[in-house]
N, C-alpha and C positions, 0 to 999 in steps of 0.2 A: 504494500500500500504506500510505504514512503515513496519508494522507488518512482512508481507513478506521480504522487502527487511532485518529486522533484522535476519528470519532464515535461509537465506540463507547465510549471511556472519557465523553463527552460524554452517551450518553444514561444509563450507571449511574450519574452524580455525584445525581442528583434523587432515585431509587430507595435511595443509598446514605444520602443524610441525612436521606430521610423513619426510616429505620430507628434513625440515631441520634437522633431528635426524637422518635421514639413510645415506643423505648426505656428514652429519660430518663423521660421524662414519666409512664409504666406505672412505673417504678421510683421514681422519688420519688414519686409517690402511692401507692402502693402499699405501701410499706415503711413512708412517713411516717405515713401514716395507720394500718397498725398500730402503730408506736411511739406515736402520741400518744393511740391509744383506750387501748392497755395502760396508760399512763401518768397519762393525766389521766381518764380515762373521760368521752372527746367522741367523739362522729364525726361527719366533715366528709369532705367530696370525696367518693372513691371507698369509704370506709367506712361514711359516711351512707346513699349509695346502695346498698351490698351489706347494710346492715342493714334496708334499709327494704324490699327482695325479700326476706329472712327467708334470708339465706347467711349461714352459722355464721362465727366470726369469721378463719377461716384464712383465709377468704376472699380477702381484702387481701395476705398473703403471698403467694398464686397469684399476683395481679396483680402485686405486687414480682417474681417470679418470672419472669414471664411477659417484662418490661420487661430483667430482667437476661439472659434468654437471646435479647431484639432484639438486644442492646448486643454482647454475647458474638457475635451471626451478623453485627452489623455490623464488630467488629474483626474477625473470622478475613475478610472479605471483603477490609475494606480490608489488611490482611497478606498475604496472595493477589496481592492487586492490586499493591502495592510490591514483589514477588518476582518478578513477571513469568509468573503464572502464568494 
């Protein structure tokens, strides 16, 4: 019974930090990039690219968005996981 229960925390640990690595990454592009077109009127990264497909400028908030609710399904998982659920 240990045995099992060690490979199954074994094969979520890959699954769970790809979520916190797309999450960040969707989120700081995504947020940064609308702060700094608001700001400086540039766009780079993910703003470049959603202006150059003609996405209205919300655009990049989705993307922040998008990154903040990985981050949010990665904590409530690993919370889960620490509770023994």
């Amino acid at each position: 019974m240990r045995k099992r229960q060690q490979l199954n925390t074994s094969e979520t640990k890959p699954g769970q930090g790809l979520l916190w690595l797309f999450g960040a990454i969707l989120s700081i592009q995504g947020f940064g990039s609308a702060i700094t077109e608001a700001g400086w009127n540039t766009s780079f990264g993910v703003a470049g690219l959603l202006r150059a497909a003609d996405v209205p400028e919300w655009g990049t908030l989705l993307v922040g968005c998008a990154g903040a609710a990985l981050l949010a399904t990665a904590a409530r998982r690993r919370y889960a996981k620490g509770r023994g659920a």
